[in-house]
VEXDREN-2710 file (C-alpha; in Angstrom, 1 decimal):
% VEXDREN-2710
k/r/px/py/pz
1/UNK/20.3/-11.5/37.1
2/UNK/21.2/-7.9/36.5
3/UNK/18.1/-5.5/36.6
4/UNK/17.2/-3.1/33.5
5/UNK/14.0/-1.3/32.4
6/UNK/12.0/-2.9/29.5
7/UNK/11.4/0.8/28.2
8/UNK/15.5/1.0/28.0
9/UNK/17.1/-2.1/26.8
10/UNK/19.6/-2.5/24.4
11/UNK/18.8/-4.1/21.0
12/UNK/21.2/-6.6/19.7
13/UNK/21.0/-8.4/16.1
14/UNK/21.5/-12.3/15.1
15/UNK/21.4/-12.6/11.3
16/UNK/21.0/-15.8/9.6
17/UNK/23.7/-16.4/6.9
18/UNK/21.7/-18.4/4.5
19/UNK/18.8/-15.9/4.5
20/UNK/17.7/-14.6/1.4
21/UNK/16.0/-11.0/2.2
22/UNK/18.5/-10.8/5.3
23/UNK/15.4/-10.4/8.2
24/UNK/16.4/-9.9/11.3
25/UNK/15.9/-11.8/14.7
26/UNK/14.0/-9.7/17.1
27/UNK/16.3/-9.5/20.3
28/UNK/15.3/-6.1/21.7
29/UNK/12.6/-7.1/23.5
30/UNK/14.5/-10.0/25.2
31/UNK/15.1/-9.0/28.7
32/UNK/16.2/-10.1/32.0
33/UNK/14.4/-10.3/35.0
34/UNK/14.7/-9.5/38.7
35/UNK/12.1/-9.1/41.9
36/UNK/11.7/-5.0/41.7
37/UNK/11.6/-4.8/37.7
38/UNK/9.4/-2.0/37.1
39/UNK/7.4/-1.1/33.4
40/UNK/5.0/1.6/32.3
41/UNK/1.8/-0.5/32.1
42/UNK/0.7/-3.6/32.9
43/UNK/-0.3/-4.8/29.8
44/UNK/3.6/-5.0/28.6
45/UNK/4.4/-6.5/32.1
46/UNK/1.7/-9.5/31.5
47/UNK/3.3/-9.9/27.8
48/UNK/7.3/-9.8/29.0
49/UNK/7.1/-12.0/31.7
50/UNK/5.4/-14.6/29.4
51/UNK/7.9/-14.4/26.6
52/UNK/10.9/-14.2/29.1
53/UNK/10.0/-17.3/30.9
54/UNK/9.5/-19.4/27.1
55/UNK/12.8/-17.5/26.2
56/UNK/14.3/-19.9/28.7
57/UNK/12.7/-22.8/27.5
58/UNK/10.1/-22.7/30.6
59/UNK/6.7/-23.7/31.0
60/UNK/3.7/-21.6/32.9
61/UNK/0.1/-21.4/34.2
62/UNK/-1.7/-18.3/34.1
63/UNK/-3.1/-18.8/37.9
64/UNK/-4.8/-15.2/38.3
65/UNK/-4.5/-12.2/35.6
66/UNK/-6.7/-8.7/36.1
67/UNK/-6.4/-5.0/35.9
68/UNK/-4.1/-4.5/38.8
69/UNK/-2.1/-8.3/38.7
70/UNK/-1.0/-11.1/36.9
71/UNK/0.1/-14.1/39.2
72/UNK/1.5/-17.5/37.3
73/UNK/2.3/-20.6/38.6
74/UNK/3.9/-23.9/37.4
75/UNK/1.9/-26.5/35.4
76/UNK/2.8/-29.3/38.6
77/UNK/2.4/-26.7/40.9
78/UNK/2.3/-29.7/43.4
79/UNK/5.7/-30.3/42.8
80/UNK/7.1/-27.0/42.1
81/UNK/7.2/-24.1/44.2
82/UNK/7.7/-21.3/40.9
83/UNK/5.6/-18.3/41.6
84/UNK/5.2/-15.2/39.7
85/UNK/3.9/-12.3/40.8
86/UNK/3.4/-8.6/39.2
87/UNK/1.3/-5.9/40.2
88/UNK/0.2/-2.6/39.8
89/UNK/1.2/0.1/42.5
90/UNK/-1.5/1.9/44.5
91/UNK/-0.5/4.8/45.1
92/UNK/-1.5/8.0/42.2
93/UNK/0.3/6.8/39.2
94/UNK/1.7/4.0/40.1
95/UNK/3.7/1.7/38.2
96/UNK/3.9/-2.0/37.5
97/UNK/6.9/-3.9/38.9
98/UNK/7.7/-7.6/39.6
99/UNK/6.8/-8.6/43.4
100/UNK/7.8/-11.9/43.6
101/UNK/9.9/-14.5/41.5
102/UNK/10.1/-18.3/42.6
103/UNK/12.3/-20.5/39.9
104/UNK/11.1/-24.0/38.7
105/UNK/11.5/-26.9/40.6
106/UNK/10.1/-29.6/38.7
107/UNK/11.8/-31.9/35.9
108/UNK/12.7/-30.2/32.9
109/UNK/10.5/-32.6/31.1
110/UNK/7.8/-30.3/32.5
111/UNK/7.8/-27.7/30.1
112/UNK/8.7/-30.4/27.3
113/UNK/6.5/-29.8/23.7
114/UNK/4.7/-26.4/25.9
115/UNK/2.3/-25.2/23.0
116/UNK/2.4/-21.3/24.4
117/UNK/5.3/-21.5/22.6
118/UNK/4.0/-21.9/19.0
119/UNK/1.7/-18.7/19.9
120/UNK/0.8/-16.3/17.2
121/UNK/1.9/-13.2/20.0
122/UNK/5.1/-15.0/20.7
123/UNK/6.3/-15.8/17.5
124/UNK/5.2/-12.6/16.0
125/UNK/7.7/-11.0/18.7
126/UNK/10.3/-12.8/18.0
127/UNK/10.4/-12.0/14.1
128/UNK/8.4/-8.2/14.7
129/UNK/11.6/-6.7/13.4
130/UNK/11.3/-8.8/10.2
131/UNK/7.7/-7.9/9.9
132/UNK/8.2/-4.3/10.1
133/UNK/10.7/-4.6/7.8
134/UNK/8.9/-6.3/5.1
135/UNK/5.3/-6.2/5.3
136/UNK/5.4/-8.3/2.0
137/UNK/7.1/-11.2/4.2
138/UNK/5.4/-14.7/3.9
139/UNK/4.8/-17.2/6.2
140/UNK/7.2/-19.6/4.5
141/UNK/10.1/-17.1/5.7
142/UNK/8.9/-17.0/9.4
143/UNK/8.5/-20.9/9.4
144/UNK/12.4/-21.0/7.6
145/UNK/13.6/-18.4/10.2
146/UNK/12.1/-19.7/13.0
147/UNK/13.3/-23.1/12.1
148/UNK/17.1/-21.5/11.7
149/UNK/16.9/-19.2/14.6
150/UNK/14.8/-20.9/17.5
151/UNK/15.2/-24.6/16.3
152/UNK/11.6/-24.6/16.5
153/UNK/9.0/-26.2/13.5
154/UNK/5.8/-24.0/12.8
155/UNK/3.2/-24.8/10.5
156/UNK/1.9/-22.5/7.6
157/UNK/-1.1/-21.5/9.6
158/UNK/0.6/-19.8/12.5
159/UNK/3.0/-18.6/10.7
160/UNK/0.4/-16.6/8.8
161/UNK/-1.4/-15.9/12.0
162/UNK/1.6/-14.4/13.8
163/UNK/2.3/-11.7/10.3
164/UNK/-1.3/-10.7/10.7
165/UNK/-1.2/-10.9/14.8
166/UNK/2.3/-8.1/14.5
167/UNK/0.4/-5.5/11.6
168/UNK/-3.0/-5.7/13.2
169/UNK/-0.6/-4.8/16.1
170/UNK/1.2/-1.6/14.3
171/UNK/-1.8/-0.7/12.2
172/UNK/-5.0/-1.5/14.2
173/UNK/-8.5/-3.1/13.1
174/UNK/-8.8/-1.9/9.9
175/UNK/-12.4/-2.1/9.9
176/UNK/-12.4/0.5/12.6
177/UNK/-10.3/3.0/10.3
178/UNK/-13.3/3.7/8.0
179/UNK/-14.6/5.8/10.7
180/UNK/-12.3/8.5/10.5
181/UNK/-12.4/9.4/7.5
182/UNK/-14.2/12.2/7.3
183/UNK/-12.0/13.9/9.8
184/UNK/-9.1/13.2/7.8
185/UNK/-10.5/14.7/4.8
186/UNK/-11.6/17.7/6.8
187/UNK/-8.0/17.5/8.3
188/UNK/-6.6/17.8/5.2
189/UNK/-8.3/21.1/4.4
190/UNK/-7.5/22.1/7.8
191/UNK/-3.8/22.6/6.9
192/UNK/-4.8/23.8/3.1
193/UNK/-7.9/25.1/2.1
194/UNK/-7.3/25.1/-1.3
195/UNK/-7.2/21.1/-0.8
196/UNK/-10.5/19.6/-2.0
197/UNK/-12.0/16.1/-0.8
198/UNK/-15.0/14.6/-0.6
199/UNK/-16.0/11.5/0.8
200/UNK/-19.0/9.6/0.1
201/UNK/-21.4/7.9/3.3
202/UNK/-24.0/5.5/2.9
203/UNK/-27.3/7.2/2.8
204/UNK/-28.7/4.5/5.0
205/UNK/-26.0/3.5/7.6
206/UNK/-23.9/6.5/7.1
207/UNK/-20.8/4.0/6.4
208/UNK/-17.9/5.1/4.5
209/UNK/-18.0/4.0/1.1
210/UNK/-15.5/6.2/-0.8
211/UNK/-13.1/9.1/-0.8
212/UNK/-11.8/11.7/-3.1
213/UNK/-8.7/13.4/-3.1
214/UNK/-6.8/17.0/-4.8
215/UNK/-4.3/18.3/-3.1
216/UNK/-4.4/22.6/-3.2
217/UNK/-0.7/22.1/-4.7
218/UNK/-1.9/19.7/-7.0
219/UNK/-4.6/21.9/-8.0
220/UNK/-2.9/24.9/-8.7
221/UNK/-0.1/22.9/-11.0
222/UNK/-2.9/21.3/-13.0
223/UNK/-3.4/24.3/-15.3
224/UNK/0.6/24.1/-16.3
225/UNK/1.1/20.9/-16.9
226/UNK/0.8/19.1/-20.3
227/UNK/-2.7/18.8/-21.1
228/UNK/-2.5/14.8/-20.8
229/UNK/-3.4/12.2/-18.0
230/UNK/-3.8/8.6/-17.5
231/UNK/-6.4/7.2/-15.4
232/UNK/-6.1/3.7/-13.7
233/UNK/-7.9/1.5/-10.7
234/UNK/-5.5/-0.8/-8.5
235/UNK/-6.6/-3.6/-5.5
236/UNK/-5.5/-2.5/-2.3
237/UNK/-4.3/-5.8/-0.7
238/UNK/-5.6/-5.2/3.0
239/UNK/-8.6/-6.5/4.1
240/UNK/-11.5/-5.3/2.3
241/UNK/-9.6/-5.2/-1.1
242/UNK/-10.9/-1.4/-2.0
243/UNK/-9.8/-0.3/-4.9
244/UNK/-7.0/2.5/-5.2
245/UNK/-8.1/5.3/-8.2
246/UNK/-5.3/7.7/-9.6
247/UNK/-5.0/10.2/-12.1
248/UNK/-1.4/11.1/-13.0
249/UNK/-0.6/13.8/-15.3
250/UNK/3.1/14.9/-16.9
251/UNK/5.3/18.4/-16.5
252/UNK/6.8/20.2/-18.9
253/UNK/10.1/18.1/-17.6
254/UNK/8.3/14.8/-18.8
255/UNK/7.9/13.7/-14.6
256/UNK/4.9/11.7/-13.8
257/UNK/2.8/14.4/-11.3
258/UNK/-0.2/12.2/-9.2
259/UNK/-3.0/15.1/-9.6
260/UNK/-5.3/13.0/-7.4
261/UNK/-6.7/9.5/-6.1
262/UNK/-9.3/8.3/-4.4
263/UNK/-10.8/4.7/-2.7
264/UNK/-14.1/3.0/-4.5
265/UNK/-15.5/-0.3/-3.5
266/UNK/-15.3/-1.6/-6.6
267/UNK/-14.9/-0.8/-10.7
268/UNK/-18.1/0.0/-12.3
269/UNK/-19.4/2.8/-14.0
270/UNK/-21.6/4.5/-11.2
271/UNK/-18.0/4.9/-9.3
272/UNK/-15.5/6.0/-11.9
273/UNK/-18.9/8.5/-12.7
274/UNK/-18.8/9.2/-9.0
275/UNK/-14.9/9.6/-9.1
276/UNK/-14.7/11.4/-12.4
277/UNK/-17.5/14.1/-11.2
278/UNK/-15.4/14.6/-8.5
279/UNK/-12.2/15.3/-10.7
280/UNK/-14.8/17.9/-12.8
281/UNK/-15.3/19.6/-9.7
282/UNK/-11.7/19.4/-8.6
283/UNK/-9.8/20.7/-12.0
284/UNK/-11.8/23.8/-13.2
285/UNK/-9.5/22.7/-16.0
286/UNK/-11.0/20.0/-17.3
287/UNK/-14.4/21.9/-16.9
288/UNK/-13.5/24.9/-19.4
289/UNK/-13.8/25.3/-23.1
290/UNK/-11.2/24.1/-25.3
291/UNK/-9.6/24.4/-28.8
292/UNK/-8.3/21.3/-30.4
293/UNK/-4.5/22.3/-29.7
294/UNK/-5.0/22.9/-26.3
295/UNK/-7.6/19.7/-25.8
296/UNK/-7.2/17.9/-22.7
297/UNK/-6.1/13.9/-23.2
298/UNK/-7.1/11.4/-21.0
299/UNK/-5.8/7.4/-21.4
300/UNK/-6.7/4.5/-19.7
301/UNK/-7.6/1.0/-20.2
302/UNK/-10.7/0.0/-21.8
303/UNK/-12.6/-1.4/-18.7
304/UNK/-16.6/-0.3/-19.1
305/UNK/-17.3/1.4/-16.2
306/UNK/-13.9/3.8/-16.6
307/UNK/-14.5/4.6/-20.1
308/UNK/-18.7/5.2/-19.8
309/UNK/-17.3/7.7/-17.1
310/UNK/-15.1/9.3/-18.3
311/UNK/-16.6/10.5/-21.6
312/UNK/-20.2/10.9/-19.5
313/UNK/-18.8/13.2/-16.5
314/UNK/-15.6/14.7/-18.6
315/UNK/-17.1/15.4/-21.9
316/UNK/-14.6/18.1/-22.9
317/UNK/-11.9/15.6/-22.1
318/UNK/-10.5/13.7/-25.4
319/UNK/-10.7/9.8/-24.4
320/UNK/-7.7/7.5/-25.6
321/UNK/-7.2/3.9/-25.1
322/UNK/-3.8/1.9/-23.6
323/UNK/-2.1/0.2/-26.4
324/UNK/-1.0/-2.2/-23.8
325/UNK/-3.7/-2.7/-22.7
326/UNK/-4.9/-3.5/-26.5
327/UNK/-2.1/-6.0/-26.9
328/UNK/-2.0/-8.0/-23.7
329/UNK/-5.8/-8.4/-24.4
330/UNK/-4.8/-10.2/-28.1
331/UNK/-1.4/-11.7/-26.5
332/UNK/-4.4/-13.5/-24.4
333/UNK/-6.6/-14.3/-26.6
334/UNK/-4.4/-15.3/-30.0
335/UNK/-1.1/-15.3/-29.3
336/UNK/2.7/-14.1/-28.9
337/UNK/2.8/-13.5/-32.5
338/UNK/0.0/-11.3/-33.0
339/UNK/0.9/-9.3/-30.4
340/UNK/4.0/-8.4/-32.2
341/UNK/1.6/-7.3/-35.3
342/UNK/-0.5/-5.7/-33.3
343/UNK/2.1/-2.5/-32.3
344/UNK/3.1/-1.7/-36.0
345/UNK/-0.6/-1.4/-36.7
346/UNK/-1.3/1.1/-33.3
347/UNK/1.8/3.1/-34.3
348/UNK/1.5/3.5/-38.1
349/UNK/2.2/7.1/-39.2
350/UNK/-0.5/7.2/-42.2
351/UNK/-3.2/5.0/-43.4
352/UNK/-0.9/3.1/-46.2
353/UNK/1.0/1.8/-43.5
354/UNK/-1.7/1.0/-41.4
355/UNK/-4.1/-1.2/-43.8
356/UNK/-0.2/-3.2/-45.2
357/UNK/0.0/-3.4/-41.4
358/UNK/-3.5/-5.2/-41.2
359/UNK/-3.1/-7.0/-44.1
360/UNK/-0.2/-9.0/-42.2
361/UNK/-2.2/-9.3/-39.1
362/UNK/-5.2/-11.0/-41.5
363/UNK/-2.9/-13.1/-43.1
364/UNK/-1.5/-14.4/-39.5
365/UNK/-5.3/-14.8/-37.5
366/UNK/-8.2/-14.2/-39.3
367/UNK/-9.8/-13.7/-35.8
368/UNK/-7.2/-11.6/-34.1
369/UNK/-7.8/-9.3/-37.5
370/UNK/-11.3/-9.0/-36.9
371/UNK/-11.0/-8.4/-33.6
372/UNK/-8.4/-5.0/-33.9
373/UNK/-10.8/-4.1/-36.9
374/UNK/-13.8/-4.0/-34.6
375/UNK/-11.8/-1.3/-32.5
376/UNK/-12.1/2.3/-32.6
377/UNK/-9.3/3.7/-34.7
378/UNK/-9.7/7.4/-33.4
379/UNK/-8.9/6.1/-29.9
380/UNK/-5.4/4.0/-30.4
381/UNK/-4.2/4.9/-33.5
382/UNK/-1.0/7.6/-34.1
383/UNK/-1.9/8.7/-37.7
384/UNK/-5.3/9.6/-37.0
385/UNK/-4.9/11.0/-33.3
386/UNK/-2.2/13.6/-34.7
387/UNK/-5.1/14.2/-37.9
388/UNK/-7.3/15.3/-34.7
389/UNK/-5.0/17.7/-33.9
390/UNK/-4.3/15.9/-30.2
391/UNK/-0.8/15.2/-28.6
392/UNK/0.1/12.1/-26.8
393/UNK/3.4/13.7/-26.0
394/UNK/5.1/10.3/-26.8
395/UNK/2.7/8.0/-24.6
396/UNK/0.6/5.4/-26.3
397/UNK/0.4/3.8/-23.0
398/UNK/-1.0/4.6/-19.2
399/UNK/2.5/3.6/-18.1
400/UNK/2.5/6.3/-16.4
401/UNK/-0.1/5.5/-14.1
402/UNK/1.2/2.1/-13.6
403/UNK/4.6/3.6/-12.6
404/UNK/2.8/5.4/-9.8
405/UNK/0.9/2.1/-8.9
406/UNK/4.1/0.4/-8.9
407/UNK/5.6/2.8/-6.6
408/UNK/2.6/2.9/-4.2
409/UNK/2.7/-0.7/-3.7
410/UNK/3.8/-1.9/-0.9
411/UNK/1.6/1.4/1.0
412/UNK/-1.3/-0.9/-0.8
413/UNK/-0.5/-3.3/1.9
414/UNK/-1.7/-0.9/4.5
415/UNK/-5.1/-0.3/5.8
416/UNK/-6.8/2.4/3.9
417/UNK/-6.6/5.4/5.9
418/UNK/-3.1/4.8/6.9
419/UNK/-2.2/3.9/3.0
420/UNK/-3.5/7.4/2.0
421/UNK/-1.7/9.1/4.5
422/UNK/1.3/7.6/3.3
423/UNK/0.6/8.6/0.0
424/UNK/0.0/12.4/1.3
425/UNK/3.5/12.0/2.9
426/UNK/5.0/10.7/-0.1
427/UNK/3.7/13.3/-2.5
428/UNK/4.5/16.4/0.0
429/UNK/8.0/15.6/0.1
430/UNK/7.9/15.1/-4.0
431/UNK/6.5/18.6/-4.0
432/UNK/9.1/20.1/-1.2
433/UNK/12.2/18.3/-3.2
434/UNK/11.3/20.0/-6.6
435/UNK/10.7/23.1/-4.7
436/UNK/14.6/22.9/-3.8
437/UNK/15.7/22.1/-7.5
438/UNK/17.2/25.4/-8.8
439/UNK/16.4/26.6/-12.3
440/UNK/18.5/26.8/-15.0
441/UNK/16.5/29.0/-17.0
442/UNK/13.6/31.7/-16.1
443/UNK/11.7/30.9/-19.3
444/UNK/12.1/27.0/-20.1
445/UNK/11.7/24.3/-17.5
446/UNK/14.9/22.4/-16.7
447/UNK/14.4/19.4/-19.1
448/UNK/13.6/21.3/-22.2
449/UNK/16.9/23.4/-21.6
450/UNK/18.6/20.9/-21.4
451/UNK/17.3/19.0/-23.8
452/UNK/17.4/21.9/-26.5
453/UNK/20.9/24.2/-25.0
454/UNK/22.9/21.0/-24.1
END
């Protein structure tokens, strides 16, 4: 068997033909093994001498395994002679290295139905390319590759167990990332003091409970951007299910800008409060006195807690409500076809329009009627928003918060304090690509040139 370093061995790839996201079968770990093999650690000795004796369809007793040795034996060891043996060097620094190697001498019926095999660490190293891939893959396409690849039936459960066995692996215990938050968010203003972020402990226990986020870019752009943001809470999908808070704002080229986000346990009024006090103290902005022209506009859904905050802790900010919002509430509740009568009434241009509009609405659902009459016109409607003097600039929707939630997803997959430094990442190298962008004109943005000098 030729010798060769597990730290340097070559990677090949075996795709499956029939597979529908084209995942990959994880070969660069497979190795071959001699007497004299040598690895970094012992830890990733224990694991490849394991994995390469079930790559060759063997079986195996652990007989002794410590800090300094793993020794493993054959499961008739009264009948076979195999004999494993790797240890850790003595002298300063030492490396691990394979001591002794015995083959099998016993029937192959020996290692027949082996249940190592079906292992969550195995089988999560054999697909850990996949995984890496695709965080979003499901058991059912482990159990189909496996199946195609190895010729080997897995059941749902380990499946499952051997995705969460590989992130746990990349990622850590989420559970002990909570700790470190408030040295990331010191971190952070570290590199830029202008950065501002808070995060909240338990009085009690001093546990993390939420974080705040402004970026010092972010900051400084708030004051010439369009005086309009959307609001919006998302699930994060790792363990503890936190909830994801973002504020995204538009530039004077109509591109969705992320001003800040934040974690909160949970949607309720005390922590949108909590996070819109912190977006006060963030934004001197949205602290300042304003006339009706230059009136900030924030838009969100019409959850409780959101709302109560918003117009509590920002009460020089303008609150509007999500159309969408509005009309996936009545698809729900009355129908497809009220839904399409609801839009003509939210966008109406003057109030003619708007009660013929609600006249056809009555006529359709006397229920869904009563129900878009008990709503606040001042906060959805087009006619009376531009009587107020307000701007919209073209969104009756928080789409554009839902974009950025859309974008974010599959970093909503992470653990939390990984997730929001992938977000930190992603919105740095938003900032350094517009940086690059050259301008066409020294006293209009790009897409209003454009727009207007075509």
């Amino acid at each position: 068997m030729p010798s060769q370093r597990s730290t340097s061995s070559k990677s090949s790839r075996r795709r499956t033909a029939d597979s529908e996201n084209d995942f990959e079968y994880e070969t660069s770990l497979t190795i071959e093994l001699e007497v004299g093999h040598i690895w970094d650690n012992l830890t990733t000795a224990k694991e490849d001498v394991k994995a390469w004796i079930l790559d060759r369809g063997e079986s195996y007793k652990v007989y002794r395994s410590n800090k300094s040795r793993m020794v493993i034996e054959c499961l008739q060891k009264e009948i076979c002679k195999f004999y494993i043996r790797v240890s850790v060097s003595k002298k300063p620094g030492g490396k691990c290295s394979l001591v002794t190697y015995v083959p099998h001498t016993c029937p192959p019926i020996t290692h027949q139905d082996f249940s190592e095999r079906n292992s969550k660490w195995y089988i999560a190293r054999n697909h850990a390319r996949s995984i890496i891939q695709s965080r979003r893959i499901k058991p059912k396409d482990i159990i189909d590759n496996e199946a195609v690849w190895r010729n080997n039936r897995i059941s749902y459960r380990q499946a499952h167990r051997a995705i969460q066995y590989q992130l746990e692996k990349i990622d850590g215990l989420e559970e002990d990332s909570f700790a470190f938050f408030p040295d990331y968010g010191n971190e952070l203003i570290r590199v830029d003091p202008e950065t501002y972020t808070r995060v909240k402990l338990h009085e009690t226990t001093n546990a993390f409970q939420a974080i705040f986020i402004a970026l010092g870019p972010l900051r400084k752009a708030v004051p010439h951007l369009r005086h309009f943001f959307a609001v919006d809470g998302t699930h994060t999908r790792s363990k503890y299910r936190m909830i994801l808070a973002v504020t995204v704002a538009l530039d004077s080229n109509d591109e969705v800008l992320p001003i800040c986000w934040g974690l909160i346990p949970r949607e309720n009024e005390y922590w949108w409060s909590w996070y819109c006090g912190q977006m006060s103290q963030a934004f001197d902005s949205f602290q300042q006195p304003q006339s009706t022209s230059e009136k900030w506009v924030a838009i969100s859904d019409r959850e409780k807690g959101l709302v109560t905050g918003i117009e509590n802790v920002l009460p020089r900010i303008e609150h509007l409500h999500c159309c969408q919002h509005i009309a996936d509430n009545i698809y729900a509740r009355y129908g497809k076809d009220c839904k399409k009568l609801w839009w003509p009434i939210a966008r109406a241009k003057d109030p003619y329009q708007r009660e013929a509009a609600m006249d056809r609405l009555k006529e359709k659902d006397l229920k869904a009627w009563q129900y878009v009459k008990a709503l606040n016109t001042e906060t959805f409607s087009f006619y009376h928003i531009n009587a107020n003097g307000y701007s919209r600039f073209g969104h009756d929707t928080s789409n554009i918060v839902e974009c950025i939630n859309s974008i974010w997803g599959e970093y909503r997959d992470m653990p939390p304090l990984m997730m929001l430094d992938c977000i930190y990442t992603w919105t740095m190298r938003r900032f350094a690509k517009r940086q690059s962008l050259k301008a066409i004109s020294q006293t209009l943005s790009n897409g209003p040139y454009k727009k207007f000098f075509k």
